[in-house]
N, C-alpha and C positions, 0 to 999 in steps of 0.2 A: 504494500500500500504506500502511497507517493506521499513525505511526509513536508513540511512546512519549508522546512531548507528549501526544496527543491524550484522556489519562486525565486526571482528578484525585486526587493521591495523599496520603497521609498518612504520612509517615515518624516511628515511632514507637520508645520505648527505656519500658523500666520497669526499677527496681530494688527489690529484695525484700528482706525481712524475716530470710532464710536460712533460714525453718522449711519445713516438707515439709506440705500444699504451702505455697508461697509466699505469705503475703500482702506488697503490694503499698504501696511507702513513697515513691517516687517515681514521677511518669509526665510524661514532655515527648511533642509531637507537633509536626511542623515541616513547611507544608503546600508540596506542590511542584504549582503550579498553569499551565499553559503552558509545560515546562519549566523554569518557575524557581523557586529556593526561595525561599519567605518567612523571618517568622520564629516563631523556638520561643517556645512554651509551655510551662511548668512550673510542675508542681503538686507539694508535698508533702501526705505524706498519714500519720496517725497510726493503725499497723496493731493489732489488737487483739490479739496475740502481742508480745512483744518482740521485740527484731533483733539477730541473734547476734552474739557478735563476729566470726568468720568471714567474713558478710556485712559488719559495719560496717570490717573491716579492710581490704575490696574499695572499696567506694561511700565510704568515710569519710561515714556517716551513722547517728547515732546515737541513742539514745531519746530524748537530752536535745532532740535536734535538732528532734526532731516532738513534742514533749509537746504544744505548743500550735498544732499544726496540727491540723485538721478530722480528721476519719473521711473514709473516700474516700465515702462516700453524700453528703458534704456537697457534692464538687466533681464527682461524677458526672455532674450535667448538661454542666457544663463540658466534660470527656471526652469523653461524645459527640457531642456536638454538632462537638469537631474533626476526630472520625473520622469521622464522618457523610457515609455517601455516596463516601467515599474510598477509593481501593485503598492497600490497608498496606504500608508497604514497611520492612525491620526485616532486622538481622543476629541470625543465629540463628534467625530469626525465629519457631521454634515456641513459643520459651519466652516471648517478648514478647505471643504472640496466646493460649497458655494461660493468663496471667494475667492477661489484659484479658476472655478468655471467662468466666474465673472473676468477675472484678467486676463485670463491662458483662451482667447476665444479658440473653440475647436477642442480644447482640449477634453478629454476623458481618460481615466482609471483604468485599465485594465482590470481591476477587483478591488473592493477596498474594504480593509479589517478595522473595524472602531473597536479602539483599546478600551472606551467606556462599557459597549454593547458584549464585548469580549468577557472581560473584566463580573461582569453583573452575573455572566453566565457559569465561569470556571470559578469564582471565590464566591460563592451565595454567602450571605448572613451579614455583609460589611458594616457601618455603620451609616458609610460616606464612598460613594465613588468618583468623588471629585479626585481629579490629579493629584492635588497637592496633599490631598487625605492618602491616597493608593501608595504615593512614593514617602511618605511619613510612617506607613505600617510597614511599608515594605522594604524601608532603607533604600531606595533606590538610587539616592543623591550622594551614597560614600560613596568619597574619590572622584567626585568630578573638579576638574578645572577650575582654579580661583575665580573669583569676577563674573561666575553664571549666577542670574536670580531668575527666581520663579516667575511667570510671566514674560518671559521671554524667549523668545522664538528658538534659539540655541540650547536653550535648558530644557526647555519643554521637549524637542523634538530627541535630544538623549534619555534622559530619565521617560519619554513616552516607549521609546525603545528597548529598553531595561525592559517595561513593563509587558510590551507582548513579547521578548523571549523569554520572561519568568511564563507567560500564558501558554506561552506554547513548548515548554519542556514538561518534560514527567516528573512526579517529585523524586523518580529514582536517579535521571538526569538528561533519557531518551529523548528525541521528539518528537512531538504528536502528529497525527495524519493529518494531512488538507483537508480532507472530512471532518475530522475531530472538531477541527480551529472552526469550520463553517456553520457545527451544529449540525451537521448530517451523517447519522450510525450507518457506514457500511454503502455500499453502493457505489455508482461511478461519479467521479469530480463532476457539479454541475458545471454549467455554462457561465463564463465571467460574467455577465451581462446579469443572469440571473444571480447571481452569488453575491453580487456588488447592491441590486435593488433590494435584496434581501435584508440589508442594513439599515435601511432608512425606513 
């Protein structure tokens, strides 16, 4: 049976401007290839709305912070070219892939695994499946990198990484089937297409 390794994935995090919708001020992507994570990339990006305080009181990112950062058309190649080909893997994940759908026009997922939707399913009884609650129980933040904070696109997208390959090993250390991870006992892999609406 064809286990999780056997994809190329792209763990991804954005943070936004706090207008309705969203545009889009940071984006990291952190590629997990043969099971293992690489490492992150990070972009900032200067949104043509300002970033409310709200938002900046979340992400501590602020207009003075991106004045002299690009438009995201400038680093858009950049962007996809890391998601490229990759299945997405993202907590919350609908809000991370409606604002990449919004910037990235054309683009689409190959499949994409929500560490929250994930998470609900393989740890039942939590208290909180908030990120920052998941990587708090789960230590997930020993040994990262000075100068990462929570809420931010570079932290997030490591410790959300930590978090599906703790989801998808065995507690003896294996890893689990592509069925397993999708919530489907046995049978053949379904269709990306299907695998991916299945989330939302």
């Amino acid at each position: 049976m064809t286990d999780w390794t056997s994809l190329r994935y792209a763990v991804a995090d954005v943070e936004g401007n706090g207008q309705q919708p969203p545009d889009l001020v940071e984006v990291a992507v952190l590629p997990i290839t043969d099971g293992a994570p690489g490492e992150p990339v990070s972009w900032l990006a200067r949104p043509p709305r300002p970033i409310t305080r709200l938002a900046a009181s979340i992400h501590r990112i602020t207009d003075a912070d991106v004045a002299d950062a690009p438009v995201f058309a400038e680093i858009e190649p950049e962007v996809r070219r890391a998601l490229a080909g990759r299945v997405l893997v993202a907590h919350n994940a609908h809000v991370d892939v409606g604002v990449l759908r919004r910037e990235l026009g054309g683009w689409e997922p190959p499949e994409v695994f929500d560490t929250l939707q994930l998470a609900r399913r393989l740890l039942p009884g939590r208290p909180s499946y908030k990120l920052g609650a998941l990587v708090a129980a789960l230590s997930l933040d020993q040994g990262l990198p000075p100068g990462l904070a929570p809420h931010r696109a570079a932290y997030d997208v490591l410790v959300t990484a930590r978090l599906f390959i703790r989801l998808a090993t065995r507690p003896g250390g294996g890893p689990v089937s592509l069925d397993e991870l999708r919530g489907r006992a046995g049978g053949q892999d379904p269709g990306s297409r299907g695998a991916t609406a299945s989330l939302f």
